[in-house]
BALO-131265 format. One record per residue: x, y, z of N, C-alpha, C in turn. Coordinates in pm, whole numbers, plus 50000, padded with zeros to 5 digits. Atoms other than C-alpha are relative to their C-alpha. Layout:
# residues N
+-------+-------+-------+-------+-------+-------+-------+-------+-------+
!  n_xx !  n_yy !  n_zz ! ca_xx ! ca_yy ! ca_zz !  c_xx !  c_yy !  c_zz !
+-------+-------+-------+-------+-------+-------+-------+-------+-------+
!     X !     Y !     Z !     X !     Y !     Z !     X !     Y !     Z !
...
+-------+-------+-------+-------+-------+-------+-------+-------+-------+
//
This chain:
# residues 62
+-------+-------+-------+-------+-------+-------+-------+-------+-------+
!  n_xx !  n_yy !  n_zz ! ca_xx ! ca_yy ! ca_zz !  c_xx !  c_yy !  c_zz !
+-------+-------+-------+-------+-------+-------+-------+-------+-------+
! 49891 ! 49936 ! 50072 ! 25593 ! 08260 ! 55668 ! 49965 ! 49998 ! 49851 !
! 50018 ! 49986 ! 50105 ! 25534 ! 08375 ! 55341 ! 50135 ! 50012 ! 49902 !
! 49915 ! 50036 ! 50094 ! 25734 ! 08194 ! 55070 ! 50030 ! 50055 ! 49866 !
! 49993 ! 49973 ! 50209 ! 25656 ! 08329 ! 54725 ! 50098 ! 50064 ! 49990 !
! 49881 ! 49918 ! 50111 ! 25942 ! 08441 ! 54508 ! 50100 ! 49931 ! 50063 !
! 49836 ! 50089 ! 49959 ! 26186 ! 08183 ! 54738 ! 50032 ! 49879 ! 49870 !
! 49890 ! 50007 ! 50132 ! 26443 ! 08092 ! 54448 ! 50085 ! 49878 ! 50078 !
! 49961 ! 50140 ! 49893 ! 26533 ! 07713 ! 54595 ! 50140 ! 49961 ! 49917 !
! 49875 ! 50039 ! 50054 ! 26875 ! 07583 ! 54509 ! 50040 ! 49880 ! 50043 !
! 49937 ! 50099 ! 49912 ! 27036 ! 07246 ! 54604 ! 50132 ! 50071 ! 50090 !
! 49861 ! 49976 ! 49921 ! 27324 ! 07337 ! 54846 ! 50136 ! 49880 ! 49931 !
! 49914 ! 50039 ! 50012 ! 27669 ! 07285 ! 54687 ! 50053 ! 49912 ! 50057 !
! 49955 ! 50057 ! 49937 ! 27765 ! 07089 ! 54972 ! 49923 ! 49852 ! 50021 !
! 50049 ! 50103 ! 50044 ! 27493 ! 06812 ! 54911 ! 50067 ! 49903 ! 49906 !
! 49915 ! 50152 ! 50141 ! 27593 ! 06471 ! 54780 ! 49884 ! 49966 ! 49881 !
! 50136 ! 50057 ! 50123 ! 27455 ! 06356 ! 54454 ! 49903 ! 49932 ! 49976 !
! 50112 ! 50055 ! 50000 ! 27309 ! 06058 ! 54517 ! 49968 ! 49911 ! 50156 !
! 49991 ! 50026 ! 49854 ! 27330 ! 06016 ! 54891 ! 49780 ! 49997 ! 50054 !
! 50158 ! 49956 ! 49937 ! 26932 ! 06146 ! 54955 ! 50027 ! 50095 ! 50094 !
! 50040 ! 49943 ! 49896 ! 27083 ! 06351 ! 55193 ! 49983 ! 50158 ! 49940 !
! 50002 ! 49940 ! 50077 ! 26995 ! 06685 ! 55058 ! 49964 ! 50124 ! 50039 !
! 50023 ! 49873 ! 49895 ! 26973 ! 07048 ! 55177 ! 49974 ! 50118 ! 49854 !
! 50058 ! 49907 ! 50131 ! 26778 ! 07344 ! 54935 ! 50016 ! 50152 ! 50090 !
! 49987 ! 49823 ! 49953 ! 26874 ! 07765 ! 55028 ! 49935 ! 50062 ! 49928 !
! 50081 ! 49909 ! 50126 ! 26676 ! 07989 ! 54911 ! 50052 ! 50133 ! 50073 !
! 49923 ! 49874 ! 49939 ! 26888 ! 08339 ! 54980 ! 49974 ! 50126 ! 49932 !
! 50056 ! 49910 ! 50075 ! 26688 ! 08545 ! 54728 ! 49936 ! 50077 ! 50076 !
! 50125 ! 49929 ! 49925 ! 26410 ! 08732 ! 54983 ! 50123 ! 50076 ! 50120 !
! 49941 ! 49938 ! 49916 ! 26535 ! 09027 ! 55179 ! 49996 ! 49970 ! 50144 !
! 49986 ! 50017 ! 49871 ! 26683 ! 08990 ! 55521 ! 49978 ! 49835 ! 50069 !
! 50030 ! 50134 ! 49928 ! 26623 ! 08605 ! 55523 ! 50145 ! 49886 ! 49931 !
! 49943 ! 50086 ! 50102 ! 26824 ! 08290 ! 55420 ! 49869 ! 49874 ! 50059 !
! 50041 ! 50102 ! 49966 ! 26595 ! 08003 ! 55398 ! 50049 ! 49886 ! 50026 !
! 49918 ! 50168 ! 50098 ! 26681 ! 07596 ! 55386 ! 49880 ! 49926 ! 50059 !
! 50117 ! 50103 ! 50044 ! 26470 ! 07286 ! 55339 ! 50014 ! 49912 ! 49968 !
! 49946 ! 50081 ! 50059 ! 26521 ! 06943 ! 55298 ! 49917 ! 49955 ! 49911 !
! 50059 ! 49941 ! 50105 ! 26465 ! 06902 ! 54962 ! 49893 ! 49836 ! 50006 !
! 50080 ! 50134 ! 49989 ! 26287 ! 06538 ! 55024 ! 49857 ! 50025 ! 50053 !
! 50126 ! 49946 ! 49911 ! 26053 ! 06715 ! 55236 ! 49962 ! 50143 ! 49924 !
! 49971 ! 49835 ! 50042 ! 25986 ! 07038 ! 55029 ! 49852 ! 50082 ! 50036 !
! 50138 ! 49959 ! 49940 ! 25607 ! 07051 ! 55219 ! 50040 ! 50017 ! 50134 !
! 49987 ! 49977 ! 49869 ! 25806 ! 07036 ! 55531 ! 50044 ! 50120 ! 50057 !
! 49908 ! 49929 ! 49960 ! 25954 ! 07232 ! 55783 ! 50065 ! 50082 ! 49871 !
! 49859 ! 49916 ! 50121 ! 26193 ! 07572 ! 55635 ! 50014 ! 50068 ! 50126 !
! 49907 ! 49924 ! 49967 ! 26439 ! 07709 ! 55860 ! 50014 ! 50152 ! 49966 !
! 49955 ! 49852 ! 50022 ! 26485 ! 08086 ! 55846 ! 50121 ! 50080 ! 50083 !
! 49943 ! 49946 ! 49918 ! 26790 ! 08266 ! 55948 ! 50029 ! 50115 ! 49948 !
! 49911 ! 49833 ! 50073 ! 26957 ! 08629 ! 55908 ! 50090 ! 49963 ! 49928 !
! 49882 ! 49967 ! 50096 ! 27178 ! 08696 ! 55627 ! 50118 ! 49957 ! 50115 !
! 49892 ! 50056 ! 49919 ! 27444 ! 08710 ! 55906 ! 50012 ! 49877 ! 50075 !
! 50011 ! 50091 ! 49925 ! 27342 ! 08435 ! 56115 ! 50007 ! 49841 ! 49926 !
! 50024 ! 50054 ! 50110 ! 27308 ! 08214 ! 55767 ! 50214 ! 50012 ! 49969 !
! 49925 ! 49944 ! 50024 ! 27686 ! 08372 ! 55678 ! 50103 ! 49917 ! 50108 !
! 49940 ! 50046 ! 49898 ! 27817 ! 08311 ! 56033 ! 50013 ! 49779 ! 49999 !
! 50054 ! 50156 ! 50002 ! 27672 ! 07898 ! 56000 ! 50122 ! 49956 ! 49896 !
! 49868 ! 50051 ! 50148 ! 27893 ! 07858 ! 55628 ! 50113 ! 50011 ! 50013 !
! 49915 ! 50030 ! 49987 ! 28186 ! 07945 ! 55763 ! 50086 ! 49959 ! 50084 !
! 49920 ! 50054 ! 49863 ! 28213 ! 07792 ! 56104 ! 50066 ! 49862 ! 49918 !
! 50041 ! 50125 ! 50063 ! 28070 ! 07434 ! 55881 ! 50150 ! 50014 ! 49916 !
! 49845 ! 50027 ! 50114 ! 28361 ! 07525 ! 55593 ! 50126 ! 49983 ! 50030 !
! 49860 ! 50004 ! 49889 ! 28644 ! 07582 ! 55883 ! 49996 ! 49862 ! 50021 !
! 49956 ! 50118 ! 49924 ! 28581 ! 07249 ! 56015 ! 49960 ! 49998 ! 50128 !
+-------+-------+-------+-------+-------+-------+-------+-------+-------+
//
C-alpha cells in the first residue's frame, strides 16, 4: 500500500497520556487510514470513506 502524502493525525478520541493511541490519516482519495501511533512501522488499517464513517458513529452512539 502506498503511503506517501498520508497526513497522520492523533485521533481526538485518544487519551493524552494513557499510550493508548490511534493516528487517521483521511487525506488520500477513497481511503481512511489508522495506525497505532507507538507502532508507526507497523501494521495500517485501510477502510472506505463510508466504512471509516459508518465505524465513528456506531463507536460515538455507544
Amino acid at each position: 500500500m502506498d503511503l506517501t502524502g498520508a497526513r497522520w493525525r492523533k485521533s481526538t478520541r485518544s487519551g493524552n497520556d494513557s499510550g493508548a493511541c490511534v493516528e487517521v490519516a483521511d487525506n488520500l482519495p477513497g481511503r481512511v487510514l489508522v495506525r497505532d501511533s507507538k507502532d508507526r512501522d507497523g501494521a495500517v488499517l485501510a477502510f472506505s470513506p463510508s466504512a471509516w464513517r459508518s465505524f465513528v458513529e456506531m463507536a460515538t452512539a455507544g
